[in-house]
Structures are given as structure tokens and as C-alpha cells.
N, C-alpha and C positions, 0 to 999 in steps of 0.2 A: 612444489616441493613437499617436504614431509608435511611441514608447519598445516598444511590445509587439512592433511589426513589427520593431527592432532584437534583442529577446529570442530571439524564435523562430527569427530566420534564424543568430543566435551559438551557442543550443544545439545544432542541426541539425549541425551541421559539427563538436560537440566532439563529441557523446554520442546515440545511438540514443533516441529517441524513444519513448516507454511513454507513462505516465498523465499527463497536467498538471494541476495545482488548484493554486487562490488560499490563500492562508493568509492570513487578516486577521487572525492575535494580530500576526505581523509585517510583513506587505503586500509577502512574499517571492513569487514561486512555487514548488513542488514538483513535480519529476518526476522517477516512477520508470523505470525503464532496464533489461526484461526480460534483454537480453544481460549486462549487467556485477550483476546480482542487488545492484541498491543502487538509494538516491534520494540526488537531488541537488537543490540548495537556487540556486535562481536569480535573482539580485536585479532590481531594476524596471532598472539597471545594464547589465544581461548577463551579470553575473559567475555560472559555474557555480561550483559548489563540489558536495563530495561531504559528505552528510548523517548517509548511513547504509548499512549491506550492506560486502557486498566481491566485486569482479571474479574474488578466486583462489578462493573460498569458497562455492558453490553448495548452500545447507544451511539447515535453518533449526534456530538456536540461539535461542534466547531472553538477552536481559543488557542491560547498558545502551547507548543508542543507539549510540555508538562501539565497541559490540564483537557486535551482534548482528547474524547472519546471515540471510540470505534465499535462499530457494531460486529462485525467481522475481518478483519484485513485480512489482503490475498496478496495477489501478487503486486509487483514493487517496478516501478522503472524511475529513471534519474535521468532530466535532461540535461543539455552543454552547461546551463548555470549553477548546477547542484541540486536544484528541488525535486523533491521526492513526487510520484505522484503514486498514490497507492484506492487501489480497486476497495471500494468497503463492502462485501460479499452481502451473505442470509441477514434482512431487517435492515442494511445500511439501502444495498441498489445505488451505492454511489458512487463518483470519483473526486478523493479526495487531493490535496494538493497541502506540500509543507513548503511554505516559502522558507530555504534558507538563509535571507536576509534578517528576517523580522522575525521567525521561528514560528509564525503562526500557520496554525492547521483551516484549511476551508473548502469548503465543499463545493467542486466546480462544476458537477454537469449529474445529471441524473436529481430524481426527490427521493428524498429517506423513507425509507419505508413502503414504496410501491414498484412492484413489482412486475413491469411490465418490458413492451420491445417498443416504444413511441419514439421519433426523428423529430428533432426538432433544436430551437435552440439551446443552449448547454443545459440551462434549469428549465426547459420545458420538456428534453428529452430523458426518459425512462429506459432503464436497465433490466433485465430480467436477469439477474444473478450473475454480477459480474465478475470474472474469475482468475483472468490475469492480464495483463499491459503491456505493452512492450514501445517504446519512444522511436523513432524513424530516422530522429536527427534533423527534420528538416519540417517541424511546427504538429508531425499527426503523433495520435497516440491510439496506437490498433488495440483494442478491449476486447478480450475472449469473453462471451457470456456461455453459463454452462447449462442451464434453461432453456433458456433462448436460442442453442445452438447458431450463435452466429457470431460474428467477429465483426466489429461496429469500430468508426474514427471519431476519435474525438479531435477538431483541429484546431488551436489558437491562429485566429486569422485576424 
């Protein structure tokens, strides 16, 4: 309906443009915001709001959503339980996870800060610039790398 064409022209003009996705636990949207290393919470309204990250703080720290950093966030996907898991792009090279139970942020697969294409188990395997996500429904999580030109799974088994 209109309401979305009202969304997108309100965000544009506050906050730089990254990932967008639907969140159906709350029928919010999410988008993350490469320049300001945060995501922001966008009601069917217009209203932005800041979610998570911080503008002075380009890092990735692991804690709870209100105090965890990001070095780059990209793209955004949301499994069957709510939890976010969001790409942490240039200096992160990670994939992070927001448990919606507990609210805390942590870093599941890839090392901060290094920048490579290595297979292996979730903190043993490296990222070379990872750039968006997408969930399967059914335990994968396909990671576009834009470096590394390839498209890697991450799987909870």
C-alpha cells in the first residue's frame, strides 16, 4: 500500500540506506545503515529509531543489543524464532546473531577482522567481505561475499 511508499521516502532523507527486511514477530521493518555501523527499527508509521550499533564506534564487540558494536552491518535475515542474523561487512568479516530471547548480540562464524575465504568450523571459518544473507527455513544461512565472489553456508547442525 501507500504506507511503504511513505517508509521509504522518510528513511532516505534521515539515514543512508543498507539492508531492509520485514520482521513479522513485530511487523516492524529493519534496516541496517553501512555508514553509521548500526540498524534501525522502522515502524509501518515512518518512525526511524536506532535498534542497535553505534555511529562513533566502528568495531565489533559482542553484548547486549543496546551496547553491541558493529563494524559494518549489511545485509539482514530473520529465522522461524525471530533472531536476526546480520553479515558484519569491511573490519567485522563476521556473522553475527541477536538472540531475540535474551537480546544479546554474538558473533557466530567467521574472525573479526580477517579477511580471508577459509571452510572450516563456524570460528575457524573466514570471510572475505561478507555482504548479504539470506535464511533457507530449513537450518542454512547462504552468505554472499563480495571479495571473495562466492556464496558460502553457514549451517546450524
Amino acid at each position: 500500500g501507500n504506507w511503504l511508499l511513505k517508509i521509504l521516502f522518510s528513511v532516505a532523507v534521515n539515514v543512508a540506506i543498507g539492508y531492509l527486511i520485514y520482521y513479522f514477530v513485530d511487523s516492524n521493518f529493519y534496516m541496517s545503515d553501512q555508514n553509521l555501523s548500526s540498524v534501525y527499527k522502522i515502524t509501518p508509521d515512518g518512525e526511524c529509531e536506532w535498534f542497535c550499533g553505534s555511529a562513533t564506534q566502528k568495531t565489533v564487540q559482542d553484548g547486549l543489543r543496546e551496547e553491541a558494536l558493529f563494524a559494518q552491518p549489511n545485509g539482514m535475515t530473520v529465522d522461524e524464532d525471530g533472531n536476526f542474523y546480520i553479515v558484519d561487512g569491511f573490519k567485522g568479516y563476521c556473522l553475527r546473531k541477536l538472540d531475540i530471547l535474551d537480546g544479546y548480540v554474538s558473533t557466530v562464524a567467521g574472525q573479526v577482522d580477517v579477511a580471508s575465504q577459509i571452510d572450516g568450523t563456524p570460528l575457524e571459518a573466514t570471510f572475505n567481505y561478507p555482504y548479504d544473507i539470506c535464511y533457507d527455513g530449513e537450518g542454512g544461512y547462504w552468505i554472499a561475499e563480495a571479495w571473495g565472489k562466492a556464496i558460502r553456508k553457514y549451517a546450524v547442525e
